[in-house]
N, C-alpha and C positions, 0 to 999 in steps of 0.2 A: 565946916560944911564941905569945905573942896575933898577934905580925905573924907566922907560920908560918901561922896560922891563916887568919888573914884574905887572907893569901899566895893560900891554898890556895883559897879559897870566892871569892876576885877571879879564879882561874883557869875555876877551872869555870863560873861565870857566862860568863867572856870565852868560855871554850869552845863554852856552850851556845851563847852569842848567834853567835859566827863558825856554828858548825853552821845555825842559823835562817840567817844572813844567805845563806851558800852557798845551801841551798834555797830562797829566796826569787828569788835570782838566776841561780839555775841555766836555763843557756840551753837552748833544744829543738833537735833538730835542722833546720841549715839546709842549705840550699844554696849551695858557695863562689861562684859566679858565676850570675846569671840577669838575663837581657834578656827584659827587654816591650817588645815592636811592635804597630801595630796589623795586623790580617790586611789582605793583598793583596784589594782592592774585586771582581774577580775570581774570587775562591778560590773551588773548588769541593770539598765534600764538609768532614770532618774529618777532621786525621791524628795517634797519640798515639801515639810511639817511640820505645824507653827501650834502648838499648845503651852499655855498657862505660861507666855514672856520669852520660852526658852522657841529656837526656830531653827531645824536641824534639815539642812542640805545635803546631798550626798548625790556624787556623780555628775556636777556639773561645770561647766567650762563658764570661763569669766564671762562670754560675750551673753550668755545666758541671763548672768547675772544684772549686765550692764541693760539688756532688754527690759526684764521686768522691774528693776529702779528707775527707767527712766518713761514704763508706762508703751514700750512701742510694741508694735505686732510681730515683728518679726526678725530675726538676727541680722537680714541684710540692713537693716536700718542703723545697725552700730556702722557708721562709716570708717576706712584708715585703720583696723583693729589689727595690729600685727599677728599673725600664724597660732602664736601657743595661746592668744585670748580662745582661740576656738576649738585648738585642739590638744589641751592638757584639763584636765579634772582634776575637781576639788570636794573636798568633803569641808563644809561650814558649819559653825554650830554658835549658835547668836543668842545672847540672854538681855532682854534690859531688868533693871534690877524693881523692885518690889514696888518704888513710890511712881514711877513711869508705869508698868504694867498697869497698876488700877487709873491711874491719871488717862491712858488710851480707853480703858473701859470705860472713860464717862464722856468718852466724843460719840458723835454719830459715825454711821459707818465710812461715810465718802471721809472723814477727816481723819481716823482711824488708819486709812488705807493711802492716804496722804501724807501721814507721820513715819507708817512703814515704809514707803518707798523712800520718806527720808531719811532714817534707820540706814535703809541698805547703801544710799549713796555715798552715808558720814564714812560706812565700813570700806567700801570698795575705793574711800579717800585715804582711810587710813591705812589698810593694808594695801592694795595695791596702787596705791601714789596715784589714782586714775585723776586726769583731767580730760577734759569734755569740753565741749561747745554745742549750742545748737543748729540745726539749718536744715533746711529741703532739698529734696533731690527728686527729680522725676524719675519712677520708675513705673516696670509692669504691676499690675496690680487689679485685684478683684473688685467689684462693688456686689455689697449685695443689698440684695432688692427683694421684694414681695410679688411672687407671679400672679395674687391678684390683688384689687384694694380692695376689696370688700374681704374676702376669707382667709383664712391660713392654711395651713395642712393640718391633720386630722392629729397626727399625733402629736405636735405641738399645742399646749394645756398652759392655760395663764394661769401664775399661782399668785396670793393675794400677798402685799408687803405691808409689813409692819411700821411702827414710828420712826426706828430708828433706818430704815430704807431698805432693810434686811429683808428675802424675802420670805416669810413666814415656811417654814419648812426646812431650813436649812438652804444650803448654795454650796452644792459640787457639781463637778464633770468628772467623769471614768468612762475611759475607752482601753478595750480589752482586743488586740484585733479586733474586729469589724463589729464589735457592739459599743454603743454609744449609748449613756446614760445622763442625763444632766437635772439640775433642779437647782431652779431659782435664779437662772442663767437672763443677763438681756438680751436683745440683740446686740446688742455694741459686745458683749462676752462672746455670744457664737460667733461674731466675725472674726475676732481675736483669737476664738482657740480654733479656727479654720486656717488659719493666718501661716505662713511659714509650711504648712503641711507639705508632705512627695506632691498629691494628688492636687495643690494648688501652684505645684511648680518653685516653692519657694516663696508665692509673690505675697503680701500683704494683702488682708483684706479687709474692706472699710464699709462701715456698717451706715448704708444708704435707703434703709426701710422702712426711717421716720416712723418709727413705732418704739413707744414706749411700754414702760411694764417688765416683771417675770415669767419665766415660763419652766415649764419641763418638758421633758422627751426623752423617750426611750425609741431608738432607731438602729437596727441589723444593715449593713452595707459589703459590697467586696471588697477588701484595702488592698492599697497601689502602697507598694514598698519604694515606687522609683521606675517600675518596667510596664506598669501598665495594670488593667484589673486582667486577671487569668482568661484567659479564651473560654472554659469551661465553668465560668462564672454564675450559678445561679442568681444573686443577688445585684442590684444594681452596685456602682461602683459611686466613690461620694457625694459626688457635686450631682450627681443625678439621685441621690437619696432623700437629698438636703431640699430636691425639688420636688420629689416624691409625697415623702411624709412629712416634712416643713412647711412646703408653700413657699420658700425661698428657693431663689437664683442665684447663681452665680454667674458676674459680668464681666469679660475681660475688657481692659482699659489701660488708662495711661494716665498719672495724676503726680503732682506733687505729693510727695510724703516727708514727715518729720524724720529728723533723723539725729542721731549725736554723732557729732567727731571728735574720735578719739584723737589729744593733741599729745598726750602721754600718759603712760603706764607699769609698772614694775611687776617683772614675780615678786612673790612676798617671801617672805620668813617664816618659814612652817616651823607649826607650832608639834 
């Protein structure tokens, strides 16, 4: 009876500890193949296109990278990020392999988009050695808001979403110089792709319009490169577009924002 005993109490011990040891070791999800380049000296613009598993980068700087893994609005949010996170370019090319790929096609979209950002964190662990923390920082920063509660602006157009959260229609932005096109965007997305802009200074901005839903929009504006909209400007310039044909505001403020610090990082080993 006593070795039953002690049988039994050496199992469960071994059991707890295999339990701990699995979760301790339990991997995140990666990526089965990914090549770092450096960007072509050349390269104009940035490009970020993700079809059928494989997800092809081109022309962008780490701090980029670390921005949309970790969900922030804007580059100033990576805190402590040494010089060449922001100023050397990379060309990425990311695959996960076949039983992952259909495995993300049977989440909904918010878990899907969950799994990708942690995708990209396992990669920017494994190739660039990055560690991180998280924490707040008070800085300058936008709120936006609704200039009225009853109405919107005329050419913002709610589009209908589907089961999986998606919004019927598809969901892009394209801006081309001073045309703007988007579909199937929320507000939390316009705040986001306003966010970091010339014409918002840099600052982050935080989507405070308690409105839910999709929408689209198609909007002409003047663009601010950094000096200002042109003296001879037919068109308004953005924040006054945004209030124009939107119905949204932009607020200047001051607020706690999320942030990651960077505690370390390596160039990588190009591939």
């Amino acid at each position: 009876m006593r070795r039953v005993v002690l049988a039994g109490a050496l199992l469960t011990v071994v059991g707890l500890g295999s339990v701990v040891a699995e979760a301790q070791v339990a991997k995140s999800p990666s990526f089965e193949v990914t090549v770092v380049k450096p960007a072509k000296p050349d390269a104009d613009g940035e490009d970020w296109d993700s079809n059928e598993g494989t997800t092809v980068i081109q022309n962008y700087p780490v701090i980029k990278l670390i921005r949309n893994a970790y969900g922030l609005s804007t580059v100033s949010q990576v805190v402590d990020a040494p010089d060449w996170l922001k100023d050397q370019r990379f060309d990425v090319t990311a695959k996960v392999d076949a039983e992952e790929f259909h495995r993300l096609n049977t989440l909904s979209a918010d878990e899907r988009d969950k799994e990708f950002s942690d995708l990209l964190k396992s990669m920017l662990v494994e190739r660039f050695g990055l560690k991180v923390r998280p924490g707040t920082r008070k800085m300058p920063m936008y709120a936006l808001e609704r200039v009225s509660a009853t109405t919107l602006g005329s050419k913002l157009q709610p589009v209908p979403v589907g089961k999986d959260g998606r919004a019927i229609g598809g969901h892009h932005s394209n801006r081309n110089g001073g045309h703007w096109e988007a579909q199937g965007v929320s507000m939390e997305e316009i705040a986001r792709l306003l966010s970091g802009r010339y014409e918002m200074g840099g600052r982050p901005v935080v989507d405070r319009t308690g409105t839910a839903g999709a929408y689209r929009f198609t909007m002409d504006y003047a663009p601010d490169n950094g000096t200002g909209v042109a003296p001879d400007a037919t068109l308004p310039g953005l924040s006054d577009a945004v209030r124009q044909e939107l119905g949204l505001k932009l607020v200047k403020t001051d607020g706690d924002v999320p942030v990651v610090i960077v505690e370390s990082v390596k160039k990588p080993e190009l591939d």
